[in-house]
Backbone bond lengths (Angstrom), bond angles and torsions (degrees), N, CA, C in turn:
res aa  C-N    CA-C-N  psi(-1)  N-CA   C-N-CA  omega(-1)  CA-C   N-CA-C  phi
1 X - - - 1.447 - - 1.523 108.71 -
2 X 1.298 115.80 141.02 1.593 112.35 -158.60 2.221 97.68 -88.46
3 X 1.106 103.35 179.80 1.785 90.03 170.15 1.379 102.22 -82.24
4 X 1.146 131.43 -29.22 1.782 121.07 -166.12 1.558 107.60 -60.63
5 X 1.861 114.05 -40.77 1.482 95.75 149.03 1.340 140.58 -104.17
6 X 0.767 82.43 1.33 2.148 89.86 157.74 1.669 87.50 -59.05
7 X 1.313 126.57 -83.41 1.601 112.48 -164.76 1.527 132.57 -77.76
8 X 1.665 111.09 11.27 1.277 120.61 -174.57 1.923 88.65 -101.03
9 X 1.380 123.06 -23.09 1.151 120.33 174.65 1.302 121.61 -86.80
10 X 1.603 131.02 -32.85 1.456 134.80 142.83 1.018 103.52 -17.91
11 X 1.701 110.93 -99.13 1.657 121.93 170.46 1.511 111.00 7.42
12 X 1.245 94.19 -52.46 1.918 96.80 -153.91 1.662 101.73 -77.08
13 X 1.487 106.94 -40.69 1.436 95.89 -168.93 1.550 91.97 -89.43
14 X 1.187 153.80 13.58 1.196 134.24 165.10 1.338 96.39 -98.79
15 X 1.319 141.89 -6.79 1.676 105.96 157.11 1.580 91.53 -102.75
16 X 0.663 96.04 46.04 2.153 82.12 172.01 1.836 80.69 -121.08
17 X 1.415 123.24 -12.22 1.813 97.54 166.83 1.393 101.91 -148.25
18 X 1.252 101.35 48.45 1.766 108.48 148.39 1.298 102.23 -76.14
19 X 1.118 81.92 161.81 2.004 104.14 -172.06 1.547 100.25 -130.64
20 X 1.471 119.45 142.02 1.525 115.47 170.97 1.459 100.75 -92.39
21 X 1.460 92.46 149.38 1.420 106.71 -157.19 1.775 118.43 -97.18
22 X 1.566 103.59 -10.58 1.305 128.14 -178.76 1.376 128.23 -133.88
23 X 0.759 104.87 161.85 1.666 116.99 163.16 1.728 115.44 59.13
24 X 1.042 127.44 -174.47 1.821 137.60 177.57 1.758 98.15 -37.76
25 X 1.086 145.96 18.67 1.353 127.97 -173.03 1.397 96.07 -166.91
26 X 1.280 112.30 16.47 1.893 135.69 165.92 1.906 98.16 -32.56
27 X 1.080 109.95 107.66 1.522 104.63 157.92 2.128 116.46 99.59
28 X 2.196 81.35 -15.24 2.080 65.69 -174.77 1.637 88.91 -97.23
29 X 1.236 94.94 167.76 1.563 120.34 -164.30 1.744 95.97 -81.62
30 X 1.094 111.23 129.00 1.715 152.96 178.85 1.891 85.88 -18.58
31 X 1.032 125.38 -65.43 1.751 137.32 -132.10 1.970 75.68 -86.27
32 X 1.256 119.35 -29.66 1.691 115.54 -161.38 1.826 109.44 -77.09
33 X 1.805 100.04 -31.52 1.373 109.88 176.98 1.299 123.87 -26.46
34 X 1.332 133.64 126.04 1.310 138.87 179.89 1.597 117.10 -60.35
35 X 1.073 132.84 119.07 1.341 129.77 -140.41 1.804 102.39 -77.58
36 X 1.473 103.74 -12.94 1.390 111.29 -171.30 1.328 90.37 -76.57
37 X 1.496 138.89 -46.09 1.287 141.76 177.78 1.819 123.19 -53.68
38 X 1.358 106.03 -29.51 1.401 115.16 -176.99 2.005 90.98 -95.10
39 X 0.643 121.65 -31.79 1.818 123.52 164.63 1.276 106.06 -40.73
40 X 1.619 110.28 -63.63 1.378 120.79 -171.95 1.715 118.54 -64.33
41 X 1.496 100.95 -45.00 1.973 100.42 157.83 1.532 100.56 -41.12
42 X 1.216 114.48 -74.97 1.408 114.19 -144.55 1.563 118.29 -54.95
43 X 1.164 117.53 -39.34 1.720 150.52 142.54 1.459 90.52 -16.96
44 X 1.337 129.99 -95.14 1.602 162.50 -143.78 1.411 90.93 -79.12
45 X 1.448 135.65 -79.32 1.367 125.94 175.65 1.925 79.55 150.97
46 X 1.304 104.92 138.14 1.382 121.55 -179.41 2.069 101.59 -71.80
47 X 1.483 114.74 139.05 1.254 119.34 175.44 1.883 109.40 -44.46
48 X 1.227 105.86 171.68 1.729 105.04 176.19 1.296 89.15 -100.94
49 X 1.514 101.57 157.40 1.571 130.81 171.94 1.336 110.14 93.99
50 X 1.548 116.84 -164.29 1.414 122.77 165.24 1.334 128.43 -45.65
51 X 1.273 126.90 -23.74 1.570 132.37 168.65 1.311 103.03 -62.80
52 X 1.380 99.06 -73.08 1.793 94.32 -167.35 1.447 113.66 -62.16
53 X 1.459 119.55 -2.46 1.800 99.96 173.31 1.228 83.50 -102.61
54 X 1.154 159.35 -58.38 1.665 137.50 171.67 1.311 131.10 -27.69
55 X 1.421 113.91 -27.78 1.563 117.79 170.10 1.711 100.65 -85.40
56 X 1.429 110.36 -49.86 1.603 101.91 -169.18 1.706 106.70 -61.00
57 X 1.425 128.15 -22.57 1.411 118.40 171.06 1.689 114.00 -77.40
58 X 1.375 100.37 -37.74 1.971 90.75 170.88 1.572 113.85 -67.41
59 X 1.248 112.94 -38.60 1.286 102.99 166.03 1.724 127.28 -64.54
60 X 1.375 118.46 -21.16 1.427 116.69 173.55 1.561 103.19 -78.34
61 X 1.562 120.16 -20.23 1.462 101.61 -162.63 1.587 103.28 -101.75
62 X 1.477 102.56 -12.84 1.576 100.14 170.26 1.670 112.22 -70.10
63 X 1.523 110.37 -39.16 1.630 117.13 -171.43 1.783 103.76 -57.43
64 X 1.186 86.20 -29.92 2.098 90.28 -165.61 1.618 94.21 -96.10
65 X 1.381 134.92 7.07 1.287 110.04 165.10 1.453 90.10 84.11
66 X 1.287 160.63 19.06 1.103 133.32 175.78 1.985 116.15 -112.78
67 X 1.420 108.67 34.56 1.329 119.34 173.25 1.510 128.99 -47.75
68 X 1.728 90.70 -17.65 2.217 103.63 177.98 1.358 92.08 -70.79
69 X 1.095 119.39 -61.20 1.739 104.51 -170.78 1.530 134.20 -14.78
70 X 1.886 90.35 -22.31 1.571 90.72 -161.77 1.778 91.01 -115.20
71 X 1.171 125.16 23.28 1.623 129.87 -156.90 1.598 96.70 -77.67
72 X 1.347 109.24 -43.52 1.850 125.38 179.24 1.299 112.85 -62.39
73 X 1.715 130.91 1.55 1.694 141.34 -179.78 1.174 92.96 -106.52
């Protein structure tokens, strides 16, 4: 297995158990977010840092239908 997926698969399982760290959805893991809620980031503008590119990728993989990816977490 080459490193690009050795670390494109890390990646994957570390947002498959991120946890949100704030607010009404305190504690469930990133991929569980209510999609109306990741709408509303995207709307509003995603937080800075690692959160907000962790929300803007659950939100791209919910828009494209690609939620199996995460079926193996």
């Amino acid at each position: 297995m080459s490193k690009e997926i050795d670390a494109g698969h890390r990646e994957l399982v570390d947002l498959a158990q991120a946890r949100m760290p704030f607010g009404r959805f305190r504690g469930r893991r990133l991929i569980d977010l209510p999609e109306s809620y990741l709408i509303w980031f995207a709307n509003q503008g995603f937080p800075e840092g690692q959160l907000g590119r962790r929300l803007k990728a659950v939100y791209e993989i919910k828009l494209n239908g690609l939620e199996s990816l995460f079926d193996h977490f």
